[in-house]
C-alpha positions in Angstrom: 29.5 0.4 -211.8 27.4 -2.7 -212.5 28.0 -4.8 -215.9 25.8 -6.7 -218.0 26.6 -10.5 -218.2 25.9 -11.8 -221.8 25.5 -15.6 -222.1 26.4 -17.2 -225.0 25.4 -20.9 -224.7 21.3 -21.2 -224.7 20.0 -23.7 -222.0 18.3 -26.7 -223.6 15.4 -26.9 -221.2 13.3 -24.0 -220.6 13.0 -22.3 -217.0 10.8 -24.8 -214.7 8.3 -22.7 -212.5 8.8 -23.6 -209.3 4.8 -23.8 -209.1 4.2 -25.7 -212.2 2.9 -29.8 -211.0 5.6 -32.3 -211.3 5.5 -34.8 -214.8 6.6 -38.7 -214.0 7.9 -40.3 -217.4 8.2 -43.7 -217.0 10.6 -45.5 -219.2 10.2 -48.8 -220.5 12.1 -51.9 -219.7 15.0 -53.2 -222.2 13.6 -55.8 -224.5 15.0 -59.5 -223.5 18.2 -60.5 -225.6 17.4 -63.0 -228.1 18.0 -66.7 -227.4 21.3 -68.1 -228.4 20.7 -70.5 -231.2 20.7 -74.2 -230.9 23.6 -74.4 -233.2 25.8 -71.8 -231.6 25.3 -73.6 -228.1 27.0 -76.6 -229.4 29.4 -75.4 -231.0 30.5 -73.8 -228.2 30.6 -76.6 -226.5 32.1 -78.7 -229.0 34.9 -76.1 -229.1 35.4 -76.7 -225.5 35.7 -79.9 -225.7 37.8 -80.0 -228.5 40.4 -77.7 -227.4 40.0 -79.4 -223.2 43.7 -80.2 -222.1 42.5 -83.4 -221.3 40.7 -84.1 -225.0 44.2 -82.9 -226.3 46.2 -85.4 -224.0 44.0 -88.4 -225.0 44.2 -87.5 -228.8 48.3 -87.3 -228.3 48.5 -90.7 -226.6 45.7 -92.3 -229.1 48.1 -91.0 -232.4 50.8 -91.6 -230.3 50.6 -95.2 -229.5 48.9 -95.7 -232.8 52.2 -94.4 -234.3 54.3 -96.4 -232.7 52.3 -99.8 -234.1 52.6 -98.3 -237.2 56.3 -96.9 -237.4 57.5 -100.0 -235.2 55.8 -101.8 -238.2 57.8 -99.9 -240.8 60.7 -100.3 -238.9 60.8 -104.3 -238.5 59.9 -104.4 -242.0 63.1 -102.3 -243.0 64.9 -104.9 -240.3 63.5 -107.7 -242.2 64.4 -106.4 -246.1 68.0 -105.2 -245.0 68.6 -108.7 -243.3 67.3 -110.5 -246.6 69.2 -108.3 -249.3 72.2 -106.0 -249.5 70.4 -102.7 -248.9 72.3 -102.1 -245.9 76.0 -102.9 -247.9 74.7 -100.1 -250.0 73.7 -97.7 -248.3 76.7 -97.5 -246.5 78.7 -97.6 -250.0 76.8 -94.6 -250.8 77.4 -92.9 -247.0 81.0 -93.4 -247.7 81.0 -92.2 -250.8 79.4 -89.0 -249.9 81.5 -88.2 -247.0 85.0 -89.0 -249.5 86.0 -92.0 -247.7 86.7 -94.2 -250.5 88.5 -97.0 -248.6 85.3 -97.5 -246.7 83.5 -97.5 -249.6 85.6 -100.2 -250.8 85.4 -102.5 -248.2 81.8 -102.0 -247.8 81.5 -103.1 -251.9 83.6 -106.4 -250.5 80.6 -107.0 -248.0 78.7 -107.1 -250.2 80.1 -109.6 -252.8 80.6 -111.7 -249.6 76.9 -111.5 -248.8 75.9 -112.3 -252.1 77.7 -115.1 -252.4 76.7 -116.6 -249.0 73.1 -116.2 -249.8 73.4 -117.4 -253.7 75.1 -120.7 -251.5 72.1 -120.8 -249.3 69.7 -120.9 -252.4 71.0 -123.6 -254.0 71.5 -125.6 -251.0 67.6 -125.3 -251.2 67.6 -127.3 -254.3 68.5 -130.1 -252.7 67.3 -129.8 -248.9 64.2 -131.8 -249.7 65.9 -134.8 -251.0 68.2 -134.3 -248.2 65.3 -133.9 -245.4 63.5 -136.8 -246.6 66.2 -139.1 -246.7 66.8 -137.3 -242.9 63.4 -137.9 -241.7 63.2 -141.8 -243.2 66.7 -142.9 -241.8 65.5 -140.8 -238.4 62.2 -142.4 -238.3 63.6 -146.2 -238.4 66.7 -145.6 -235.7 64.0 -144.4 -233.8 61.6 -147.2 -234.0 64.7 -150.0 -233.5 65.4 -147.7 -230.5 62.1 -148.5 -229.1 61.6 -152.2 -230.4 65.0 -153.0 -228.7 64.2 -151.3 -225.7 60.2 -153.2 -225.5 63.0 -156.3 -226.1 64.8 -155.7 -223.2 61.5 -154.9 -221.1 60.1 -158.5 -222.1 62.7 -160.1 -221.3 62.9 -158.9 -217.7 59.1 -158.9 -217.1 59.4 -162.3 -219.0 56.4 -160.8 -221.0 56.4 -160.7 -224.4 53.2 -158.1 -225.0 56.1 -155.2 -223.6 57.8 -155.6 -227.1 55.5 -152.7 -228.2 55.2 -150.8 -224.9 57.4 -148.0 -225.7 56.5 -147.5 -229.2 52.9 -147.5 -228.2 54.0 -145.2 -225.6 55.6 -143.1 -228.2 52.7 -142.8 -230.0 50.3 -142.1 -227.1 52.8 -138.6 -226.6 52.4 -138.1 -229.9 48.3 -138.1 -230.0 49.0 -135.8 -226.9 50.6 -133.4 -228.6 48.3 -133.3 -231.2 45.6 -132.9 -229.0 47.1 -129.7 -227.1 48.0 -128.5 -230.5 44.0 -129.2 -231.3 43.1 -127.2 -228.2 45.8 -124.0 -228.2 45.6 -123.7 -232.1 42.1 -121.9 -231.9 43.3 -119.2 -228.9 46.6 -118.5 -230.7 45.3 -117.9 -233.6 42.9 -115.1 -232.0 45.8 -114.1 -229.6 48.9 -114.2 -232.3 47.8 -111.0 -234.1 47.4 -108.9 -230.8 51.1 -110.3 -229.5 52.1 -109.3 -233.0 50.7 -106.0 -232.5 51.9 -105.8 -229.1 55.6 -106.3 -230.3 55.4 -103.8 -232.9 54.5 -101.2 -230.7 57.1 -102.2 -228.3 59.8 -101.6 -231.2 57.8 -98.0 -232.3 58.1 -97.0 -228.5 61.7 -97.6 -228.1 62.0 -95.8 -230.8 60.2 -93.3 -230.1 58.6 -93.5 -233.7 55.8 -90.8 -233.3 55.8 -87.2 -234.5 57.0 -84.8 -232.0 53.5 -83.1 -231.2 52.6 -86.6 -229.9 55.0 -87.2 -227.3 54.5 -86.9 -223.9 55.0 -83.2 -222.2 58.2 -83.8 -220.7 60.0 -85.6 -224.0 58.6 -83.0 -225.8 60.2 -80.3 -223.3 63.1 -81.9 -223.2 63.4 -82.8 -220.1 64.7 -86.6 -219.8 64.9 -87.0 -223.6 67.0 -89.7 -224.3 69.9 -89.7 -227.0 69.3 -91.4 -229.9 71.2 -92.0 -233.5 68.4 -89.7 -234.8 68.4 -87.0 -232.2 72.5 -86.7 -232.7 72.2 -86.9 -236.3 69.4 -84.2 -236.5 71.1 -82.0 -233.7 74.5 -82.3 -236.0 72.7 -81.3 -239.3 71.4 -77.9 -237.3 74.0 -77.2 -236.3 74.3 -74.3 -239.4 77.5 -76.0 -240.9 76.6 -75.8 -244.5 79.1 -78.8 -245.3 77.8 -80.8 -242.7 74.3 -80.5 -243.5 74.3 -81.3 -246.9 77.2 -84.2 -246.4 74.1 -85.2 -244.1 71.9 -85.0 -246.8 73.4 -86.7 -249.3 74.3 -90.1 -247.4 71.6 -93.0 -247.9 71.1 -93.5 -244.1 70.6 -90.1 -243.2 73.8 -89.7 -241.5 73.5 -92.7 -239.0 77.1 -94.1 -240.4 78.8 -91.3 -238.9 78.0 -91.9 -235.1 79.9 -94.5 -233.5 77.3 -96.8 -230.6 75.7 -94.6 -227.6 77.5 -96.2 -225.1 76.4 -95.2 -221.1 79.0 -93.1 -219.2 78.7 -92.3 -215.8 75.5 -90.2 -215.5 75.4 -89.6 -219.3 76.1 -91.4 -222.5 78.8 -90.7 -225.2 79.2 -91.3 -228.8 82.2 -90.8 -231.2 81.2 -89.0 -234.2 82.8 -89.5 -237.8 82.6 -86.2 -240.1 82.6 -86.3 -243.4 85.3 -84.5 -245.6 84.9 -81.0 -245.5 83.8 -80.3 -242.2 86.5 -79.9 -239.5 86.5 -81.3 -235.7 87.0 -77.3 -234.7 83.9 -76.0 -236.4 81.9 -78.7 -233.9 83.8 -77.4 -230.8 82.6 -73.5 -231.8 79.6 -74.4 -231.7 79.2 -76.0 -228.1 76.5 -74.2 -227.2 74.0 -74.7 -230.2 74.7 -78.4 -230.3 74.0 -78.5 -226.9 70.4 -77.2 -226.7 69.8 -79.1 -230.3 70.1 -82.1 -227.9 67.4 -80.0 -225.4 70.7 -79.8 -222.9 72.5 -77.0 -221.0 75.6 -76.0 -222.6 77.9 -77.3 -219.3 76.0 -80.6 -219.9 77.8 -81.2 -223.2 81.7 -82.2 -223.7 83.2 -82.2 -227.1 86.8 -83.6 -226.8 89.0 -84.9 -229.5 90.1 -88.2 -229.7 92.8 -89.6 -231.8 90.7 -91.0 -234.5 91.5 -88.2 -237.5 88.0 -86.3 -238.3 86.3 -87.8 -235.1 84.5 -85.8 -232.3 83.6 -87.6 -228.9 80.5 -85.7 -227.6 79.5 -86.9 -223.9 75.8 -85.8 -222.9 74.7 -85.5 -219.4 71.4 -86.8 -218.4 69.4 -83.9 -217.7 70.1 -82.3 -214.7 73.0 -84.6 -213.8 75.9 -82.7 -213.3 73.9 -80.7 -210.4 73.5 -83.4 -208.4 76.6 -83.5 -205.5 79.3 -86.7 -205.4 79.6 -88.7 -202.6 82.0 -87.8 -200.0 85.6 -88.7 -199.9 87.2 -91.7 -198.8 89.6 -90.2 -196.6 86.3 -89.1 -194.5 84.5 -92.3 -194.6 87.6 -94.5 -194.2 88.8 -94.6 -191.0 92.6 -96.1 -191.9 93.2 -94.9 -195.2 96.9 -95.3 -196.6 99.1 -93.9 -199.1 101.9 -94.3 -200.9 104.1 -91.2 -202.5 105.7 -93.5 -204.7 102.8 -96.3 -206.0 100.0 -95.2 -205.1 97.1 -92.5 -206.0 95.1 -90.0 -204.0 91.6 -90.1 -204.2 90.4 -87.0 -205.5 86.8 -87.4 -207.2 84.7 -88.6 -210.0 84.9 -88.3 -213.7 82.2 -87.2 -215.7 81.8 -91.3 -216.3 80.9 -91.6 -212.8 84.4 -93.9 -212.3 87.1 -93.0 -209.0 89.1 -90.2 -210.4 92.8 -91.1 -209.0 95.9 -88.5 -208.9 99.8 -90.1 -208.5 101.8 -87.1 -207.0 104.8 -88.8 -207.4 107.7 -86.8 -208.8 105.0 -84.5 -210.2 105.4 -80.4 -210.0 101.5 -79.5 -209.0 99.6 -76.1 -210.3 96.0 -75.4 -209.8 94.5 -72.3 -210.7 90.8 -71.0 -211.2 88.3 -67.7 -210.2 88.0 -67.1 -206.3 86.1 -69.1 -204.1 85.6 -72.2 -206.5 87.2 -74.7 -204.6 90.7 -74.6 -205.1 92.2 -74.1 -201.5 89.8 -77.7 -200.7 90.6 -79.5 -204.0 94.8 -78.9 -203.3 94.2 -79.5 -199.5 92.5 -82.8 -200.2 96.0 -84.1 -201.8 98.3 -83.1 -199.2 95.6 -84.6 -196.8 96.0 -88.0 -198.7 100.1 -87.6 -198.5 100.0 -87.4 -195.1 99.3 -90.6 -194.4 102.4 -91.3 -195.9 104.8 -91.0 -192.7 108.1 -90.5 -194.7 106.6 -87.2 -196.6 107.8 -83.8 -195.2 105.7 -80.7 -195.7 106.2 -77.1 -196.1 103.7 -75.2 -196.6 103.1 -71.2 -196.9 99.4 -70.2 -197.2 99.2 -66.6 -198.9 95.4 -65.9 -197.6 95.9 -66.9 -194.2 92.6 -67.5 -192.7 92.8 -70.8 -191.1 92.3 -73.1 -194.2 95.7 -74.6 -193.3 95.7 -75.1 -189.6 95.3 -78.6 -189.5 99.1 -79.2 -191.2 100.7 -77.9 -187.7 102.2 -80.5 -186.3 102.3 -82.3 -189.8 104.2 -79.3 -191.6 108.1 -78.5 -190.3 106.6 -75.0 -191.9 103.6 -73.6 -191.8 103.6 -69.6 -193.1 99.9 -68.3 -192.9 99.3 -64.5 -194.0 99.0 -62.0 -196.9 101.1 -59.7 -195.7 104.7 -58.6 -197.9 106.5 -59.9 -194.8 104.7 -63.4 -195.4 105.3 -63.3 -198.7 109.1 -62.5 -197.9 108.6 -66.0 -195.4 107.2 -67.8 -198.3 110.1 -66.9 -200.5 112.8 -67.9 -198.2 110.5 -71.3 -197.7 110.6 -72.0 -201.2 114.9 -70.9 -201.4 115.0 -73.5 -198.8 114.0 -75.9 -200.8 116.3 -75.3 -203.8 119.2 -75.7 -201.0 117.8 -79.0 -200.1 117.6 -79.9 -203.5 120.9 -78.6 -204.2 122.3 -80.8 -201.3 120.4 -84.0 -202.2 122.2 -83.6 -205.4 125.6 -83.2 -204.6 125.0 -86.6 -202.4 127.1 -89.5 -203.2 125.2 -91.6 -205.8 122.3 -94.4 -204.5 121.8 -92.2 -201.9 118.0 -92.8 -201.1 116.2 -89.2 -200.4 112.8 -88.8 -198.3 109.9 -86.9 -199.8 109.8 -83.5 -199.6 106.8 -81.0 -200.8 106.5 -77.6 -200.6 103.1 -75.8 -201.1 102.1 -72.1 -201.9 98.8 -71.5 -201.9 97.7 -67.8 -203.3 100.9 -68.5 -205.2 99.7 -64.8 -207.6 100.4 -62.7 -204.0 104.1 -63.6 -204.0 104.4 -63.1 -208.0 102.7 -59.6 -207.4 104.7 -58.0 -203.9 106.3 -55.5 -204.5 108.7 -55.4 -201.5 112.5 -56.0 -202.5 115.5 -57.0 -200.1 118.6 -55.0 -198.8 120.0 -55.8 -202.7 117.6 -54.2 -204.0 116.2 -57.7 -205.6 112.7 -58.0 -205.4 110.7 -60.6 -204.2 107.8 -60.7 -206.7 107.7 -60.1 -210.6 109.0 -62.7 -213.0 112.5 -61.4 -213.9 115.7 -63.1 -213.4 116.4 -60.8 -210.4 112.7 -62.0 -208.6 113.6 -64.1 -205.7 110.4 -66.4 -205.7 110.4 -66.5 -209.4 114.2 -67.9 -209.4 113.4 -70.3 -206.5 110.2 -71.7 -208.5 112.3 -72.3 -211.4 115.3 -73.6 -209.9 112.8 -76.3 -207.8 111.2 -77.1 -211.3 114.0 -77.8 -213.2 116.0 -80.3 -211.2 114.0 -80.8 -207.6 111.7 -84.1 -209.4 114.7 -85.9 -209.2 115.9 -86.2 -205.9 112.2 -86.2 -204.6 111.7 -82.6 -203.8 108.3 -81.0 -205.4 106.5 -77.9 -205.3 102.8 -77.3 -205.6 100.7 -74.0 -206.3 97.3 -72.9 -206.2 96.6 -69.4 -207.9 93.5 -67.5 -209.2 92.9 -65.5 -211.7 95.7 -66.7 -214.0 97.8 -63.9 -216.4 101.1 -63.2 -217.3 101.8 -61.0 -214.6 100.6 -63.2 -211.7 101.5 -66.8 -213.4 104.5 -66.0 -215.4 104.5 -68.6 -218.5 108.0 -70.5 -217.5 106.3 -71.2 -214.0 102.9 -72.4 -215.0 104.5 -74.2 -218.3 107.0 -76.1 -215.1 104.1 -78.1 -213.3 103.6 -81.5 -214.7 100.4 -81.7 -213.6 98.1 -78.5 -214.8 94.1 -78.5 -213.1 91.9 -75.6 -213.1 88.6 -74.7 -212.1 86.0 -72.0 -213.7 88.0 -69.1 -215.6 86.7 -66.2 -217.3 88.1 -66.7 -220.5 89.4 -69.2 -223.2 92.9 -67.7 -222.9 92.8 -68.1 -219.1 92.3 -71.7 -220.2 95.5 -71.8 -222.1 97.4 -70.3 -219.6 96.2 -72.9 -217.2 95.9 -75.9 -219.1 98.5 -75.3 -222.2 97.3 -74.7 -225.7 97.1 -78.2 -226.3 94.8 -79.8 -223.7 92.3 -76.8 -224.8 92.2 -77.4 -228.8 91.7 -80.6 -227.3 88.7 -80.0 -226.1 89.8 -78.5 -222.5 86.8 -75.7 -221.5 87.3 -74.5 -218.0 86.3 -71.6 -219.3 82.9 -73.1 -220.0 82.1 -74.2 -216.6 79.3 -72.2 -214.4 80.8 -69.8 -211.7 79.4 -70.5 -208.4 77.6 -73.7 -209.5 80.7 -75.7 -210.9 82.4 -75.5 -207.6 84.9 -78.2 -207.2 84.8 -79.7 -210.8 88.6 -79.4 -212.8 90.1 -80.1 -215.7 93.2 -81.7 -215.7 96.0 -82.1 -217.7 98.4 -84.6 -216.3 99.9 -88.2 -217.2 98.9 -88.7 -213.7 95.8 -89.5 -213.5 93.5 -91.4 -216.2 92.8 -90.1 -219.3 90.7 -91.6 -222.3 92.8 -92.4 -225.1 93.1 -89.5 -227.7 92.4 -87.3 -224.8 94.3 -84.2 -223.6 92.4 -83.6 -220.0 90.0 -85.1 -218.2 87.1 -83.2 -215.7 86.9 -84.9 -212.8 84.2 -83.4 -210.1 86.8 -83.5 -206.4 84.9 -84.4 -203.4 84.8 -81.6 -200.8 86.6 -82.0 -197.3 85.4 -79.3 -195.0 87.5 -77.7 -192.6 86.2 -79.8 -190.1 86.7 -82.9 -191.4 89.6 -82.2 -192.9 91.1 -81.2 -189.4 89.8 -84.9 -188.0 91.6 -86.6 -190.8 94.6 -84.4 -189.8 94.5 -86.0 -186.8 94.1 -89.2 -187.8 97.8 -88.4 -189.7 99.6 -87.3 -187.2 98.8 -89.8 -184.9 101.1 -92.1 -187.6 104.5 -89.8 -186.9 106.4 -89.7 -184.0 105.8 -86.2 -183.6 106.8 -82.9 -186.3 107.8 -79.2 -184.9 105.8 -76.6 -186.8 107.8 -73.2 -187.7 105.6 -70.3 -188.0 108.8 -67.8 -189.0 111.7 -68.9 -191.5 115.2 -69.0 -189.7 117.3 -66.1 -191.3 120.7 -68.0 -190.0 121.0 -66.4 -186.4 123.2 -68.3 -184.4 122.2 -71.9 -183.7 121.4 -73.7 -180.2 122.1 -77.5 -181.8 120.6 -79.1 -178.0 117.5 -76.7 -178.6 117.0 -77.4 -182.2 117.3 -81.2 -181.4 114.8 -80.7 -178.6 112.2 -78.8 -181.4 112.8 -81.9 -183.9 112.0 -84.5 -181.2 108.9 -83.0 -180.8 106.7 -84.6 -178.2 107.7 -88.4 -179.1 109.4 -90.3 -176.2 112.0 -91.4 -178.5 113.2 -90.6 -182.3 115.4 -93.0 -184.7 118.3 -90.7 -185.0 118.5 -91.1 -189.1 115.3 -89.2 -188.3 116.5 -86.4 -185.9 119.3 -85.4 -188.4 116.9 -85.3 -191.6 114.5 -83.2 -189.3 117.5 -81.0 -189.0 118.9 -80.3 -191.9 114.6 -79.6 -192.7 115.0 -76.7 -190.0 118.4 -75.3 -191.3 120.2 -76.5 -194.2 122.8 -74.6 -193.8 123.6 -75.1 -189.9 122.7 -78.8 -190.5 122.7 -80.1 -193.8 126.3 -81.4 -193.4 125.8 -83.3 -189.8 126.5 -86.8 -189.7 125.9 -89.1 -186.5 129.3 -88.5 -185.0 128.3 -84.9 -184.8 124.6 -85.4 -183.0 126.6 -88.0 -181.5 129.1 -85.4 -179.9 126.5 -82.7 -179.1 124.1 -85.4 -176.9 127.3 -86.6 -175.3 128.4 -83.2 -174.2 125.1 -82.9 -173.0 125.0 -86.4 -171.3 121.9 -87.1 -173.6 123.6 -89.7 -175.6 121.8 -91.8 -178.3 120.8 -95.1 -177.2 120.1 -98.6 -179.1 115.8 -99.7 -178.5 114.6 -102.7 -180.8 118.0 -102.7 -182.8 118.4 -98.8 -184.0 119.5 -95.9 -182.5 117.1 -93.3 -180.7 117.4 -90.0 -179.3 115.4 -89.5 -175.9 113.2 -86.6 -175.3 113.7 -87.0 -171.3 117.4 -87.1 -171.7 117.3 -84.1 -173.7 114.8 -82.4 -171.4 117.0 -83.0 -168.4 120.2 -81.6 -170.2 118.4 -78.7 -171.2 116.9 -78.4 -167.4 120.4 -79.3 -166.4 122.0 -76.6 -168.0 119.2 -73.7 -167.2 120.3 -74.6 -164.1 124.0 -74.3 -164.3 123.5 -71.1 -166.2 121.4 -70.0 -163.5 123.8 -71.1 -160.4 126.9 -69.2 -162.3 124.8 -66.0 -162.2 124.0 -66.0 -159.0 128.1 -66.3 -158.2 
């Protein structure tokens, strides 16, 4: 069945025979476009040449250093008019009166009267300077002509010549007609020159200034990159700062708000300025508002510190030079000093730089230590770099549990009498009867006889948060961790806080992280000296630092994670701290592990040897010619006031009570007994080794029967 197709769309051209002769249409070219005008062409060009970077760079320099002629100009001329009348003394009456502060106001009034008066003197001195200035130059004129006669006297009479009467006066006058004549000569040039120098030192005042709109400075001022700090730029970044009672205090003072900043002095790699606030405004609503000021003043927000000092009403800003604060410190002098010393007692460890750019100094001395902060910002280095300083003190005696256990505190064996490395409960259980060996120390030191002169002992937990957080317990059920009264780390910290200062026995910490549950608040609130690195938040910050130190100013919390590495703020009486201040950042220098193991060495080379216990002793029973042998240590020979302090470090409890008589009787038993060398009594290592080899021996021979 065949259908019918219908089309419904009719073709436009009709069916071409395939015999029909082919048709060539030839199509015409496009007429030419028509030529651009004369006038379009340059303005085009003008255009470009207007709007050329480099037109636009010579126009800003041309304005620019035409401003700065001008403004410097206005500027001397305003120097000029305030050092001839009171405007000054007035304007700062008004300032004072607009920010309340009527006492200033006052005194500034009394400036005033005083200035008046001086220069109403001055004027009617004027009255009578001319009588006084020609009787001056008369009575000048004649001394200085007898001068001169007498002197052509005394020349005649030795050349026996009576014509040298006049020689000096007419030698007098020939300078004279000298002078004239090189006045004759440079009075033509200076008077062509004097206008340009005048010009010159104009522009030199606008440029310092920087007296030139803001489109006509150079790229990088005008980027803020380098831009120095000025009265204007603080007073301008203050005023923008969208406190309503600032601004318009701002406002309404004659000088624009210059009164209230204090001189830009240079500090370190930065400058800082005290700022006065006028009534109203309070030192708080500045702090809150960090981060505004901060990039009113074309800075980062870390390169801005707003601390308090004790002036009432006063801020102290300190503003980094741009880019500052990234560049690293120099290294520390325990790495580039090859016999550095210390001193527990008088002297300070060198730990870093303030933001000044001045030696930031730490005494340990009778000071509880705690330094917290986020993980892996420096804190294992910047409590390291202490003990490291310590050790050069020979009479210091270390413990030390390390919580993390990865090798950071390797050097100390040999240096330590214990070293606990491990995160483990049972390290933590170590730690805890480290610390509890300390309180019986302490405990003993006390209940010496009075005047009784102690050695220094410290005791450092580093990761302190892992023994606050196990949650292993002994056979009493007590646990170790947690911050009750039955937590046997948390009772050991205490007890070592509360008395251990004064017989010389200290405790230091390093935590991360801080909160109530890993930094109890009795424990953190203990340490007399308080550091911490970056934190996470502003109550971190108080935990770490106190409430105090951080309405102070104190902003750890403000510092960049991973690019503030190293830099604390501390809170301690001692180190250095600007008066009115509650902390102080100080930047630590970094010791690596390598060089902190050479300067180790460099330590232990100083003792007479220390034995390093890995594992607490849990009071098996005691070998007293063993434990004297571990205490001796590799030196040939050991004062014996030193052997029985080494002891009673090992065991307390075994030794704490020995006197000399008692090592006395167990070397004699032994036939190692004590000898005298240069006037003290020593204990021999080879004596002890050969009663010790002696007596393997005997035990051996007894056997065998």
């Amino acid at each position: 069945m065949s259908e019918n197709v219908v089309h419904l769309h009719k073709p436009t051209d009709p069916p071409t025979d395939p015999a029909a002769p082919t048709v060539l249409t030839v199509v015409p070219d496009a007429p030419p476009a028509p030529p651009v005008p004369l006038w379009v062409r340059s303005g085009r060009a003008v255009k470009t040449a207007a709007t050329h970077e480099t037109t636009k760079t010579t126009a800003r320099a041309v304005a620019r250093h035409g401003l700065y002629t001008f403004n410097g100009g206005r500027i001397v001329a305003r120097r000029t008019w305030d050092g001839k009348t009171g405007a000054r003394y007035e304007r700062m009456i008004r300032t004072a009166e607009a920010a309340g502060n009527l006492e200033a106001a006052e005194e500034w009034e009394e400036r005033l009267q005083r200035f008046r008066a001086a220069r109403h003197h001055r004027r009617m001195d004027l009255l009578h300077s001319p009588v006084e200035a020609a009787k001056g130059i008369a009575v000048g004129t004649g001394v200085s002509i007898g001068v001169l006669v007498a002197l052509g006297v005394v020349m005649a009479i030795n050349n026996h010549d009576v014509t040298d009467v006049i020689t000096p006066l007419r030698a007098t006058i020939d300078f004279i007609a000298l002078l004239i004549r090189i006045v004759q000569v440079v009075w033509g040039p200076a008077l062509t020159i004097g206008p340009f120098l005048a010009l010159l030192a104009l522009w030199t005042v606008g440029s310092k200034q920087q007296a030139a709109p803001q489109w006509a400075l150079p790229a990088n001022v005008r980027n803020g990159e380098g831009e120095p700090i000025t009265p204007s730029i603080v007073v301008k970044a203050l005023r923008d700062l969208g406190v309503p009672a600032l601004r318009n205090a701002i406002k309404e003072m004659g000088d624009a708000g210059a009164s209230m900043l204090g001189p830009i002095r240079i500090a370190g790699c930065g400058v800082e300025v005290d700022v006065t606030l006028p009534s109203g405004v309070s030192t708080n609503e500045v702090q809150a508002k960090r981060r505004k000021l901060a990039e009113n003043l074309t800075r980062h927000e870390h390169e801005v510190f707003i601390t308090i000092p004790e002036a009432a009403r006063t801020v102290r800003l300190w503003i980094a030079d741009s880019g500052a604060l990234d560049e690293p410190i120099g290294p520390s002098p325990l790495v580039t000093d090859e016999t550095p010393t210390a001193n527990y007692k008088t002297g300070k460890a060198p730990w870093g730089q303030d933001l000044r750019g001045d030696a930031a100094a730490l005494s340990v001395y009778q000071r509880h230590l705690l330094i917290t902060g986020l993980s892996n910002q420096g804190k294992t280095a910047a409590l390291r770099a202490l003990a490291l300083w310590l050790a050069f003190d020979r009479t210091v005696g270390f413990r030390i549990a390390d919580l993390k256990g990865v090798g950071d505190w390797d050097m100390f064996d040999g240096l330590a009498t214990v070293l606990i490395q491990g995160p483990t409960d049972d390290h933590v259980i170590q730690a805890t009867e480290m610390v509890e060996g300390l309180v019986a120390e302490m405990e003993r030191r006390l209940q010496a006889p009075p005047g009784t002169v102690f050695t220094p002992l410290v005791g450092i937990v580093d990761e302190a948060q892992v023994a606050f957080m196990c949650p292993a317990k002994d056979e009493d059920r007590r646990p170790y961790g947690g911050s009750k009264a039955t937590s046997r780390y948390f009772m050991a910290v205490r007890k070592v806080h509360n008395q251990g200062r004064a017989v010389d026995v200290t405790l230091w910490e390093g935590t991360q992280d801080p909160t109530d549950q890993n930094l109890p608040k009795l424990v953190r609130e203990g340490a007399h000296t308080r550091a911490s690195l970056v934190l996470g938040t502003e109550s971190q910050a108080c935990m770490a630092l106190g409430d105090k130190a951080v309405n102070g100013g104190a902003a750890p919390h403000l510092l960049r994670q991973g690019l503030d590495k190293g830099t604390l703020v501390v809170a301690s009486d001692g180190i250095e701290i600007p008066a009115g201040q509650a902390s102080i950042t100080v930047r630590t220098h970094y010791i690596s592990t390598d060089d902190a193991k050479e300067i180790a060495a460099r330590a232990k080379a100083l003792r007479d040897g220390v034995a390093t216990l890995h594992v607490i002793d849990r009071g098996e029973e005691r070998d007293p010619l063993a434990d004297i042998a571990a205490v001796v240590g590799d030196a040939p020979r050991v004062r014996t006031k030193d052997v029985l302090n080494r002891l009673a470090t090992l065991n307390a409890d075994a030794y704490g009570g020995w006197s000399f008589i008692d090592l006395k009787r167990v070397l004699d038993d032994a036939d190692a007994e004590p000898y005298k060398s240069d006037g003290v009594m020593v204990v021999s290592r080879d004596r002890i080794a050969r009663a010790l080899a002696n007596r393997n021996n005997e035990g051996s021979a007894s056997a065998a029967e």
